[in-house]
TORBA-535941 format. One line per field, with one value per residue (C-alpha): residue in three letters; chain; x, y, z. Coordinates in pm, 1 decimal. Layout:
type = [ala|...];
mol = [A|...];
east = [X|...];
north = [Y|...];
up = [Z|...];
This chain:
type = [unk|unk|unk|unk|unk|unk|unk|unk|unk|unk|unk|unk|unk|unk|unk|unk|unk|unk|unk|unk|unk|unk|unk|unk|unk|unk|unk|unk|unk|unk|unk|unk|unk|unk|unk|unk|unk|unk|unk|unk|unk|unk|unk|unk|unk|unk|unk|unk|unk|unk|unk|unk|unk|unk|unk|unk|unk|unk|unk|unk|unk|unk|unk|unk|unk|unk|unk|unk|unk|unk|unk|unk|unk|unk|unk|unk|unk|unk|unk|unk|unk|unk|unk|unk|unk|unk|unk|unk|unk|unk|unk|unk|unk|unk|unk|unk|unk|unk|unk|unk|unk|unk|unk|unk|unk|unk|unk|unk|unk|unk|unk|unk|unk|unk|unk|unk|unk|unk|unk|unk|unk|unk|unk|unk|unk|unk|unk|unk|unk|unk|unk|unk|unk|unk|unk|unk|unk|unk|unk|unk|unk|unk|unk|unk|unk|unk|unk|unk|unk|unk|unk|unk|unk|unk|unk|unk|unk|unk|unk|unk|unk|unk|unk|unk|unk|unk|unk|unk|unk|unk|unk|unk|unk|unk|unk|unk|unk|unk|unk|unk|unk|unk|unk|unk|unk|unk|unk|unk|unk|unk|unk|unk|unk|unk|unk|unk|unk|unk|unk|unk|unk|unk|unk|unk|unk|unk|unk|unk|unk|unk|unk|unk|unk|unk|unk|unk|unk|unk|unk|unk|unk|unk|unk|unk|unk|unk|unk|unk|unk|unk|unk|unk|unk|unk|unk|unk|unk|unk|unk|unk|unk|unk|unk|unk|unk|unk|unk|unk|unk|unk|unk|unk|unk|unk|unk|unk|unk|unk|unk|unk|unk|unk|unk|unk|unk|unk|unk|unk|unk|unk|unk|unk|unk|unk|unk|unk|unk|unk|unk|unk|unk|unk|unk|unk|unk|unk|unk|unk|unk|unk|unk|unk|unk|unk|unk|unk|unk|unk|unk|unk|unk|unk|unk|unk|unk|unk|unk|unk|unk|unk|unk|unk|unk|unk|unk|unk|unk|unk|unk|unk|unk|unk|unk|unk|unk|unk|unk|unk|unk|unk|unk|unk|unk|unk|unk|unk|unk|unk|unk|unk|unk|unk|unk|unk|unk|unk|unk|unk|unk|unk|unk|unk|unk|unk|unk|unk|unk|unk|unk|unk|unk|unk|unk|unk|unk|unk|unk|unk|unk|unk|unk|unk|unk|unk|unk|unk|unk|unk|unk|unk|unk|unk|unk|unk|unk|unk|unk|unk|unk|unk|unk|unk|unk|unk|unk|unk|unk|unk|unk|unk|unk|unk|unk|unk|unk|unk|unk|unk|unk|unk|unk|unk|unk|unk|unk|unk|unk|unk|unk|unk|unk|unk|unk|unk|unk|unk|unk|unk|unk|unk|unk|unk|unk|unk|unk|unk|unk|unk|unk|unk|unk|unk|unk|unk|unk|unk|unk|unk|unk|unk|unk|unk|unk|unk|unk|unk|unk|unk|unk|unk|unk|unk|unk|unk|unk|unk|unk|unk|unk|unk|unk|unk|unk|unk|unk|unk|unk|unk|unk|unk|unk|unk|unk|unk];
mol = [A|A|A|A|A|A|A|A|A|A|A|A|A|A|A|A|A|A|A|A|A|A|A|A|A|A|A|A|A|A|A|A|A|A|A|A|A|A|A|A|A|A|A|A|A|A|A|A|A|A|A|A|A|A|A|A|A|A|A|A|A|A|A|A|A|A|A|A|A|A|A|A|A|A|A|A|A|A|A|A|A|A|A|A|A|A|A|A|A|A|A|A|A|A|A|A|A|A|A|A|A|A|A|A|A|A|A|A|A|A|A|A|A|A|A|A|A|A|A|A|A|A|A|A|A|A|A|A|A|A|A|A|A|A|A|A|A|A|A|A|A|A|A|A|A|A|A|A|A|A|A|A|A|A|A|A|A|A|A|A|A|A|A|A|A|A|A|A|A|A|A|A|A|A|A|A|A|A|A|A|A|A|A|A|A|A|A|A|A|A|A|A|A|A|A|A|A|A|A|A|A|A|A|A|A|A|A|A|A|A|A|A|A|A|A|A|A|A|A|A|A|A|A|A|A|A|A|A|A|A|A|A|A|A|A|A|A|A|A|A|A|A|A|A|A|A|A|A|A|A|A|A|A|A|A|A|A|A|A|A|A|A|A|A|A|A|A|A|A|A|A|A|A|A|A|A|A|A|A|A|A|A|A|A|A|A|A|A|A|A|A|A|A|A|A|A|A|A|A|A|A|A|A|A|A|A|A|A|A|A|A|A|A|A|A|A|A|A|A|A|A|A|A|A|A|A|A|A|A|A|A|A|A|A|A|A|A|A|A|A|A|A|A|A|A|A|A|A|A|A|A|A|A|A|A|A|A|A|A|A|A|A|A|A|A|A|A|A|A|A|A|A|A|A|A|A|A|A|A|A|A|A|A|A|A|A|A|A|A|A|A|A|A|A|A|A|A|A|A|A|A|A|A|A|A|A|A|A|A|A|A|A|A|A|A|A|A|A|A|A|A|A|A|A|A|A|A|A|A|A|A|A|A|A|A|A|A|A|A|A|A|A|A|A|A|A|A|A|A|A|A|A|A|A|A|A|A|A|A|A|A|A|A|A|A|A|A|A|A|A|A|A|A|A|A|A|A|A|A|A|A|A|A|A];
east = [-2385.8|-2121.4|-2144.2|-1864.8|-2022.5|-2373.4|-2135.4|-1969.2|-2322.5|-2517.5|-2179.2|-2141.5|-2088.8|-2316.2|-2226.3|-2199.9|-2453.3|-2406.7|-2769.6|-2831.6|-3206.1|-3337.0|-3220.6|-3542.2|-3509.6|-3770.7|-3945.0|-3774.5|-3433.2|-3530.6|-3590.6|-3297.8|-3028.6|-2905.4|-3056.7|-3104.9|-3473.3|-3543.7|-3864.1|-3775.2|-4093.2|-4057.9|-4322.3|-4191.4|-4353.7|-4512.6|-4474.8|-4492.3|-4336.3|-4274.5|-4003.2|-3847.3|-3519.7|-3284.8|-2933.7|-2774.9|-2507.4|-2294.0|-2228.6|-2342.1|-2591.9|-2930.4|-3230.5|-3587.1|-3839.9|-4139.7|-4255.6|-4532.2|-4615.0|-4917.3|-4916.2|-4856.9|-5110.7|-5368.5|-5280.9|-5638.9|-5756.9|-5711.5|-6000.9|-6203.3|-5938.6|-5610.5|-5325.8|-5162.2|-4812.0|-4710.0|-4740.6|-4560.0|-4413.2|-4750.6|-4951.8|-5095.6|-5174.3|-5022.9|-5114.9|-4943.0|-5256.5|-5324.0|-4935.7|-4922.0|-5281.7|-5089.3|-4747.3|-4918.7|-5136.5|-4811.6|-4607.7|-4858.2|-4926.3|-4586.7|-4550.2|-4880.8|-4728.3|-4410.4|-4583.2|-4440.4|-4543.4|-4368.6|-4218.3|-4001.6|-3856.9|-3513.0|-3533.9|-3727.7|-3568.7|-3809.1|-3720.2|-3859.7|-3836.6|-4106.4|-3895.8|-3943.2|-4304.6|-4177.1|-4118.8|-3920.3|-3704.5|-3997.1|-4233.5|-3983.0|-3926.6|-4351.5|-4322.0|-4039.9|-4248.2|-4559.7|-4382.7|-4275.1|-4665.7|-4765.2|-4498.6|-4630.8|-4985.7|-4877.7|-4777.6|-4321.7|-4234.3|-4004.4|-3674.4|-3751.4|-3643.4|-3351.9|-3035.0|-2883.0|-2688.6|-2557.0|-2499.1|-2748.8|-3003.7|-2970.6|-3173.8|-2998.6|-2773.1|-2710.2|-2541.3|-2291.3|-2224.5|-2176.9|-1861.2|-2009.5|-1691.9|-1456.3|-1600.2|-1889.9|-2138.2|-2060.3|-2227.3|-2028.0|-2235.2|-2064.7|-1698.1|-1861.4|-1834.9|-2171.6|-2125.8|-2075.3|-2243.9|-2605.8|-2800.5|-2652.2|-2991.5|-3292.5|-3271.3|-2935.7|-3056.1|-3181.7|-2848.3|-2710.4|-2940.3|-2915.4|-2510.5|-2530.3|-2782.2|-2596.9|-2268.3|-2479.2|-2631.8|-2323.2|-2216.1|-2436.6|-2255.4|-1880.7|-1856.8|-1650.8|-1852.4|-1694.0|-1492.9|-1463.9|-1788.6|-2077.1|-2443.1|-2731.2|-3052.2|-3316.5|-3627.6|-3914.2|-3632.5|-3278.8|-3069.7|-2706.9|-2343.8|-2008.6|-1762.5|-1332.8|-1104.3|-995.9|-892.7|-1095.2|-1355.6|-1488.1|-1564.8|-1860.3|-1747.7|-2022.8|-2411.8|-2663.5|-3017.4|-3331.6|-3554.2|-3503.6|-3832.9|-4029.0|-3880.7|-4006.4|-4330.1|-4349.5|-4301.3|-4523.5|-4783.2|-4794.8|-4885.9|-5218.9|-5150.2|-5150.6|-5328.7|-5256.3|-5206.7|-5107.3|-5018.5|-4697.4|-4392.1|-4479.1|-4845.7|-4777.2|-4843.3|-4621.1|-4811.9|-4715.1|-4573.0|-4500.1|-4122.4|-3959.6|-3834.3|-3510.1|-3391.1|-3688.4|-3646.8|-3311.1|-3439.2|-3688.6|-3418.9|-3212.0|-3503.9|-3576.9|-3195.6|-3220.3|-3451.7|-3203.9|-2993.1|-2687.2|-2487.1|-2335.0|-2615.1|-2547.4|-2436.5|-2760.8|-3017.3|-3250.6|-3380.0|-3253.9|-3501.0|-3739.9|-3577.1|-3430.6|-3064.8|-2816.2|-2508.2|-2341.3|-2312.1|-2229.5|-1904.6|-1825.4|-1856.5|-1656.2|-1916.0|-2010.5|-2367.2|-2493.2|-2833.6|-3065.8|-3357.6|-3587.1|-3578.0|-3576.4|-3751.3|-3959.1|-4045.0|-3999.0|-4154.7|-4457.1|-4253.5|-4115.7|-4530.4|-4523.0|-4252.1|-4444.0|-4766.4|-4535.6|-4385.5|-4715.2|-4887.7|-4589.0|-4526.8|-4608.0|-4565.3|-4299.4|-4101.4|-4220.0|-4060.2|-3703.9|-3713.0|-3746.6|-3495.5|-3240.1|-3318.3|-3244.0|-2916.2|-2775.3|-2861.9|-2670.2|-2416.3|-2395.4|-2412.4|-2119.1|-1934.2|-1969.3|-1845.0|-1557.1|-1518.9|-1515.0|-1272.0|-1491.6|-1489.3|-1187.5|-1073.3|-1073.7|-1450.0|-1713.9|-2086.2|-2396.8|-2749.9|-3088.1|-3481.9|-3767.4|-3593.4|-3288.5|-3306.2|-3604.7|-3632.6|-3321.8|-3210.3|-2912.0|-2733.1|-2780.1|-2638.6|-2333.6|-2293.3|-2314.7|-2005.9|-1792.4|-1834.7|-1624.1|-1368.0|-1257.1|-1242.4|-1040.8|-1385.6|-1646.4|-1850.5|-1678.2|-1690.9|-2085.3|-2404.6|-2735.3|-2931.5|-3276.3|-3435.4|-3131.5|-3303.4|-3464.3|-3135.0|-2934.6|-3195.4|-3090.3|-2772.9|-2796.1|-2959.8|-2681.9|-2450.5|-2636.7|-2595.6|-2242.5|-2350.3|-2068.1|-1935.8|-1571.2|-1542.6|-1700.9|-1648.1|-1905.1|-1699.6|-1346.2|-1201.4|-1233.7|-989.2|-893.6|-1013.4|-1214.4|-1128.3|-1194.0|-838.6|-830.8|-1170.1|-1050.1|-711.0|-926.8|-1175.2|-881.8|-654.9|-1046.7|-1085.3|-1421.4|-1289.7|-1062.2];
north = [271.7|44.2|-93.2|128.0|402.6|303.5|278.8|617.0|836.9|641.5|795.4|1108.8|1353.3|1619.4|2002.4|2172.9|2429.3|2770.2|2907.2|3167.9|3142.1|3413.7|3383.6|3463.2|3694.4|3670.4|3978.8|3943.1|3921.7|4229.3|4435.3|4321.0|4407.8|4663.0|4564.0|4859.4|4783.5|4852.1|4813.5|4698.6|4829.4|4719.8|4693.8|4475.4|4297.0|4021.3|4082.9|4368.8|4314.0|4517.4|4297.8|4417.0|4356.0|4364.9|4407.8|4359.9|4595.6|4413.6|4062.6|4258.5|3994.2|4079.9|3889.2|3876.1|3992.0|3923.0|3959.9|4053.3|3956.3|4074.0|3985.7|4287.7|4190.8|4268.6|4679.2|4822.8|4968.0|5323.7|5537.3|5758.9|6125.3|5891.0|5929.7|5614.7|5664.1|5339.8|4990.9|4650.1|4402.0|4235.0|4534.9|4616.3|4990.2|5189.6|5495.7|5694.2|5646.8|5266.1|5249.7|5395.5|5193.1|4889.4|4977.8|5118.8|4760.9|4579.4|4800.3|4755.5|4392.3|4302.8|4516.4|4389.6|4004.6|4100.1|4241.4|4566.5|4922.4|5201.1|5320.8|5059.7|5142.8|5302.2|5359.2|5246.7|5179.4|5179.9|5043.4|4923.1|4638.7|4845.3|4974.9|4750.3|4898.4|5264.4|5504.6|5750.5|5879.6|6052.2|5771.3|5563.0|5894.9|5922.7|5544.4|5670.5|5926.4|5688.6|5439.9|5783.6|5838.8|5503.8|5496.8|5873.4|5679.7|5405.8|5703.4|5663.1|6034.2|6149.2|6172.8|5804.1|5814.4|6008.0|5968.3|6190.9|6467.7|6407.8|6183.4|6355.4|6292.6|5895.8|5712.1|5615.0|5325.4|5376.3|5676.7|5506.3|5286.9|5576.2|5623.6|6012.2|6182.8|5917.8|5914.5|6058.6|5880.3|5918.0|5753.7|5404.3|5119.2|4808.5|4965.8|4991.0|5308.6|5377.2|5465.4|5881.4|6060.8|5956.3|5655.5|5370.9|5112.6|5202.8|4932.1|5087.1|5102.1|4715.0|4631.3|4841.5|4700.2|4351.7|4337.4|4456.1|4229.4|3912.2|4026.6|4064.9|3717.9|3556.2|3604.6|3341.0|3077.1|3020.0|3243.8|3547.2|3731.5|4078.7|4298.1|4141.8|3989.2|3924.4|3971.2|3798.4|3914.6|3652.7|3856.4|3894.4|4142.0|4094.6|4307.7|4289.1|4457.0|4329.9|4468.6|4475.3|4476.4|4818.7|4984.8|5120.9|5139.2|4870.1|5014.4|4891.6|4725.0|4550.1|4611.2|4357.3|4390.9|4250.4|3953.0|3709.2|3514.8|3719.1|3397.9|3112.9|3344.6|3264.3|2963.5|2832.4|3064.5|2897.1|2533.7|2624.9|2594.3|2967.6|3257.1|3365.6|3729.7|3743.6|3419.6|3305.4|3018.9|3114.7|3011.3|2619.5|2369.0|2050.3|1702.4|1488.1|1194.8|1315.3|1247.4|1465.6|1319.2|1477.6|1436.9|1577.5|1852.4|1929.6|1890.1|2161.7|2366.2|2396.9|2420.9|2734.6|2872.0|2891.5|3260.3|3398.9|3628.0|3676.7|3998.0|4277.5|4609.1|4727.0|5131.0|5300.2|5130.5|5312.4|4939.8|4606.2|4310.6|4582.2|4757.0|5086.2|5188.0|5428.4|5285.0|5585.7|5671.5|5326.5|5404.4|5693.0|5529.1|5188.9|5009.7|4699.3|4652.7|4307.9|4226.9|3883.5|3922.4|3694.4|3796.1|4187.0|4289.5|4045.8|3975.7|3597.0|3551.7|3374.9|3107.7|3010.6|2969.6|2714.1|2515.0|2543.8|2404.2|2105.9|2010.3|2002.6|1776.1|1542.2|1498.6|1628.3|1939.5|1820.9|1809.4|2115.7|2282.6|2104.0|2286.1|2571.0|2487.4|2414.8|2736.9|2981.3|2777.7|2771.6|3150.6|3213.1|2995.6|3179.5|3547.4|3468.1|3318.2|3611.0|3878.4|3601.0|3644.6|4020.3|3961.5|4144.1|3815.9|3579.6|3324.0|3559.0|3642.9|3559.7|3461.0|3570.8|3487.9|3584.2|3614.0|3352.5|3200.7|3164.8|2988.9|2805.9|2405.3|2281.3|2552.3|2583.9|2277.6|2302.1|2632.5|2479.7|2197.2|2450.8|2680.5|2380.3|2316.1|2665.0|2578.8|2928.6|2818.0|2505.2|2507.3|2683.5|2589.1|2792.5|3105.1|3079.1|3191.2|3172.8|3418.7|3467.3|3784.0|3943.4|4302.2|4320.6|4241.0|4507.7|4751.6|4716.7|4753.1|5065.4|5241.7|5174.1|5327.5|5604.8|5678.4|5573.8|5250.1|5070.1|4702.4|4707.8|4347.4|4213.1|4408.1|4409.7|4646.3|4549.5|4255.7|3922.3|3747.4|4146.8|4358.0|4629.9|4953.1|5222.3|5321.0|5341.0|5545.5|5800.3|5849.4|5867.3|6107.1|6343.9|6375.7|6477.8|6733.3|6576.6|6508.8|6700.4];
up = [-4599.0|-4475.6|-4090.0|-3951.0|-4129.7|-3946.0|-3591.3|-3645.7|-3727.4|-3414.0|-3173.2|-3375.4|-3168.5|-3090.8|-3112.5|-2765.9|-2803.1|-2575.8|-2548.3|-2308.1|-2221.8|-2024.2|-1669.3|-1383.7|-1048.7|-800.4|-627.8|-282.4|-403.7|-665.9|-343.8|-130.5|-373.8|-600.7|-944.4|-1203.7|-1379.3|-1757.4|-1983.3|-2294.6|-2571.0|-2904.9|-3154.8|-3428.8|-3827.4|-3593.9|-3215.3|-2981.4|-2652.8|-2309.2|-2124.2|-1795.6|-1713.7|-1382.1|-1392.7|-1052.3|-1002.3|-786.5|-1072.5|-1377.0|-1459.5|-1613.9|-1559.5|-1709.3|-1457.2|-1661.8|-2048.4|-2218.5|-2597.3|-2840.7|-3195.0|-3415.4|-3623.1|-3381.1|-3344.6|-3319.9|-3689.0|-3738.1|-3610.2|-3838.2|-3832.9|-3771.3|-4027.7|-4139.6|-4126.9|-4236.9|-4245.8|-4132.9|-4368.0|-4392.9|-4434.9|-4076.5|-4113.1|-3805.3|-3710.0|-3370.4|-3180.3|-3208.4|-3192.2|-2851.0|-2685.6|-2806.2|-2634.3|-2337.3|-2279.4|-2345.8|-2071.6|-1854.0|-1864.5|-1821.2|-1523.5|-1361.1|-1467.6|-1221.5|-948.9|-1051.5|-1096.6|-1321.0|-1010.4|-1015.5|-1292.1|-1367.8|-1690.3|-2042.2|-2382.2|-2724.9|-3028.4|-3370.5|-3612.0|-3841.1|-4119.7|-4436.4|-4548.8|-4408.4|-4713.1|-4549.7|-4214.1|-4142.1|-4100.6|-3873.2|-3671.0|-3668.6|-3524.6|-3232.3|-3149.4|-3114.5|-2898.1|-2669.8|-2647.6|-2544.0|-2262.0|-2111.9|-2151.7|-1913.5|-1693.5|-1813.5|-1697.1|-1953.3|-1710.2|-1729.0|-2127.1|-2074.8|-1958.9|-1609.0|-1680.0|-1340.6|-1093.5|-868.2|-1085.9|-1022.2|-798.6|-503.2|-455.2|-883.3|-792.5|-658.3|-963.1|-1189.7|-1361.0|-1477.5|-1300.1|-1499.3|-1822.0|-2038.4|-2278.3|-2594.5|-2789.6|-2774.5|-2662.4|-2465.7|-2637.8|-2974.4|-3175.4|-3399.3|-3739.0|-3815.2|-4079.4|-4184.5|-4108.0|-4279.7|-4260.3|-4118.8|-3812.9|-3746.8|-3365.6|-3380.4|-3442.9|-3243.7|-2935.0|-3033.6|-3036.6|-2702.2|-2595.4|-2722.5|-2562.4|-2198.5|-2241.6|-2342.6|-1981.5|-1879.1|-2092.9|-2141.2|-2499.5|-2441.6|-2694.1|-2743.9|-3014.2|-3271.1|-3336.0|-3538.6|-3418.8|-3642.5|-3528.6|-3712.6|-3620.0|-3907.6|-4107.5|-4082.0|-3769.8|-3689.3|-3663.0|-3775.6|-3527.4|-3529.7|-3234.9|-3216.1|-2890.1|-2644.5|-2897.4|-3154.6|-3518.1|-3730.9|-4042.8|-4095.3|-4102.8|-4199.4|-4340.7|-4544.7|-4475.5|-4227.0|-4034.5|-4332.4|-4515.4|-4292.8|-4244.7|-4609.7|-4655.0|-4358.4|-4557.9|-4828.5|-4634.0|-4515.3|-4195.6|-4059.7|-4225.4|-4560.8|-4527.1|-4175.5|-4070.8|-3896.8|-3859.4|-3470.0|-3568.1|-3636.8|-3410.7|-3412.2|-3380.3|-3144.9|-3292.3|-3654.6|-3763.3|-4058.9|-4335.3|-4342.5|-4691.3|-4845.9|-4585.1|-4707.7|-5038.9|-5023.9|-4770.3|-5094.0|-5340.2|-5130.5|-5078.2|-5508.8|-5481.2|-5126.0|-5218.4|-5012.1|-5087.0|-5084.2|-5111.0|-5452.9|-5456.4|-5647.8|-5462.7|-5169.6|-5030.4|-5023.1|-4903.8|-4837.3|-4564.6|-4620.8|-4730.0|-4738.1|-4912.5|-4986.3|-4585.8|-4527.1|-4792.6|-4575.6|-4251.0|-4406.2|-4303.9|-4572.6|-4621.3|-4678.9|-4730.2|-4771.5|-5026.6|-5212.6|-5567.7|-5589.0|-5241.6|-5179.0|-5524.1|-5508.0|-5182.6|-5358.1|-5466.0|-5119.1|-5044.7|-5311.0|-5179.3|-4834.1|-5058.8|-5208.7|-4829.0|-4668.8|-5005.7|-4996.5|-4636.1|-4323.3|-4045.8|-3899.4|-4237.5|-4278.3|-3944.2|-4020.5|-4384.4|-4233.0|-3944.7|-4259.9|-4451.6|-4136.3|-4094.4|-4431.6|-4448.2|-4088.9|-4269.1|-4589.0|-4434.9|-4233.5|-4511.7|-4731.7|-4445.6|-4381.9|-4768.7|-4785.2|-4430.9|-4229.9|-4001.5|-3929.4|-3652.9|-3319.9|-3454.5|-3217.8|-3376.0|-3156.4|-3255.2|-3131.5|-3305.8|-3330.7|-3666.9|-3592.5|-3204.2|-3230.7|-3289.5|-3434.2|-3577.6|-3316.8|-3331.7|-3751.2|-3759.5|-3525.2|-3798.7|-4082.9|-3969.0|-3910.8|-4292.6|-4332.8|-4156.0|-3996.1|-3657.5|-3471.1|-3216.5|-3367.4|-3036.1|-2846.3|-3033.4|-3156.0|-2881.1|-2932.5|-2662.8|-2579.8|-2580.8|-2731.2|-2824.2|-2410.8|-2306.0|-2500.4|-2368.5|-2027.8|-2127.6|-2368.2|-2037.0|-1825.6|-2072.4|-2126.4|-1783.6|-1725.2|-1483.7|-1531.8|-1405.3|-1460.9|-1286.3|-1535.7|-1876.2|-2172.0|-2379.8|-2483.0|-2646.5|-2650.5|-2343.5|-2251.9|-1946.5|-1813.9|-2105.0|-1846.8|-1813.7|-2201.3|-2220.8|-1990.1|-2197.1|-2525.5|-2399.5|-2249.2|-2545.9|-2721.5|-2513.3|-2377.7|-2000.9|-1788.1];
């Protein structure tokens, strides 16, 4: 390396990174003004978290009250007479009574951590990352229906679960926030349209939640992230939604699904340095002090990338990367699967472990982290690339990103440096977010839609640069017959 060269990569400049970490509201101003509370339950491969969340009705901003996290792995065994009606990605049995002690503790705790009680509440949202060891509809609907049962434990009533059929039926001030006598729900989510016919993947509601999520947090950074877009949800499986620009409402073009943190979770398996069969990338602690060696990181980053597969989900298959599919609905709806898998499934997961084995021999943990930075970005990298291929993405495209492996460590400013390599975008800063808490976050706002709490001075739905798409909603709905 040359001395200019040495000059120019000591003032290279770094990415500007927009990362919208959860914003807090204290208890006094949660009182004093009109903020609409939601629990957010989800019980996920590897964490199960109740996190309440306050939207204030006035600025349409959404805050984190207070969050609590339990480690999936430690659902209580099933009791002698339980039925096992399914299992994580690891192979945690489940069973609808352990399901719902777990989710009531978690609901619980994180009211008792905000000085809360479930009076305060407005409304709670459940959801699952579970599906990639389900066999069938009807286990994910047994897991629904478990989540429902731990919320009634914690003393949810059930009006709390569903949306107003009225505007009477809102707590006062929301009332007064409804848009019910402009508008009805139906079914579109922050101006997105779901897919019709049958489910297309079997996280179709992660997605769905997470999309919203990202485009609520965005609002807290200078990202317009709205139609068209692409949400990336790096939890232990792969969530997300490819959305156009279409007026008022937003199609889905795009759905994504397989492995994602399952793939760090494997290779940080395969160190020694968490558990074997239920260990973690969450699990390792850094050392203070120990530097990567970045080359051999990126060495073992691309060793790794050789067993990811990156594609489109092939027509006669019922699964892809272990979660799932339907691609004959998603043909119907136009929707394009794509799906990231190690081998066939899984099947190649064991050989990530021995990559994790070789890092840890030659080097040290904090190599090991950075590979695993690298992998999640050149995956973010390559998944957008493909849907940019297939042009389901192009240059008014926003990027959103939320789960553990894909905003953690470096991974952010990586990913930043990875798009630029594609070259679809003059600033690809400026159109890429990375949000905290994405799923919580698109809980709150999936109950405000549900019950028509709109914030037209600040629009979630619509396009990116456009306005509030009330007018346009109203003119839809009418010439459907839905509104008068």
């Amino acid at each position: 390396m040359g001395f200019l060269d040495s000059i120019r990569k000591i003032f290279k400049k770094s990415p500007k990174i927009h990362y919208a970490k959860s914003q807090t509201v204290d208890l006094i101003e949660l009182k004093r003004n009109p903020y609409y509370i939601v629990a957010s339950v989800e019980l996920g491969n590897t964490t199960t978290k109740a996190i309440i969340t306050a939207t204030n009705m006035d600025t349409g901003k959404t805050y984190i009250v207070s969050k609590y996290v339990k480690m999936t792995r430690d659902v209580r065994k099933p009791k002698k007479g339980e039925e096992v009606f399914g299992k994580t990605l690891w192979g945690v049995e489940l069973t609808k009574e352990a399901v719902a002690d777990m989710v009531k503790e978690v609901l619980l705790k994180a009211l008792e951590k905000g000085n809360l009680t479930i009076n305060d509440l407005h409304f709670v949202v459940r959801s699952t990352g579970v599906t990639a060891g389900f066999a069938s509809p009807e286990e994910v609907g047994a897991m629904i229906i478990a989540l429902a049962d731990g919320c009634l434990k914690a003393g949810v009533p059930p009006s709390k679960m569903a949306p107003a059929m009225s505007k009477n039926q809102l707590p006062k001030p929301f009332d007064e926030y409804s848009l019910m006598d402009k508008v009805i729900f139906d079914g579109a989510v922050t101006g997105v349209l779901p897919p019709t016919g049958k489910e297309v993947v079997a996280n179709e509601m992660e997605g769905e939640l997470v999309t919203a999520g990202i485009k609520v947090g965005s609002k807290w950074t200078e990202v317009d992230f709205r139609n068209p877009c692409m949400s990336i949800d790096f939890g232990t499986t792969l969530a997300g939604r490819i959305t156009n620009d279409t007026l008022p409402y937003a199609k889905v073009i795009g759905n994504l699904c397989g492995l994602a943190g399952a793939i760090a979770d494997s290779i940080a398996r395969g160190s020694g340095l968490v558990s074997r069969d239920k260990g973690a990338a969450l699990d390792i602690a850094k050392k203070c002090g120990d530097k990567p060696n970045k080359e051999l990181a990126e060495e073992y980053a691309e060793k790794a990338h050789k067993y990811i597969i990156i594609d489109e989900v092939p027509p006669n298959v019922d699964r892809f990367g272990t979660v799932p599919v339907n691609p004959e609905a998603a043909k119907k709806a136009g929707t394009t699967l794509i799906g990231c898998d190690v081998g066939k499934n899984g099947s190649d997961l064991p050989k990530l472990e021995e990559i994790g084995k070789r890092i840890v021999e030659e080097c040290n943990v904090s190599t090991l982290l950075y590979t695993l930075d690298l992998v999640s970005a050149e995956i973010a990298k390559r998944l957008v690339e493909f849907a940019y291929k297939k042009g389901l993405v192009n240059e008014k495209t926003a990027i959103g990103i939320t789960g553990r492996a894909g905003i953690t460590g470096e991974k952010p400013r990586l990913i930043i440096e990875k798009l630029k390599e594609l070259d679809i975008w003059d600033n690809v800063e400026s159109n890429v977010v990375f949000v905290e808490d994405g799923l919580a976050l698109g809980a709150s706002v999936m109950a405000r839609c549900m019950n028509c709490l709109g914030t037209p001075k600040v629009p979630i739905g619509g396009n990116r640069g456009g306005g509030c798409i009330l007018g346009l909603r109203r003119k839809w709905q009418k010439e459907r017959g839905m509104i008068r």
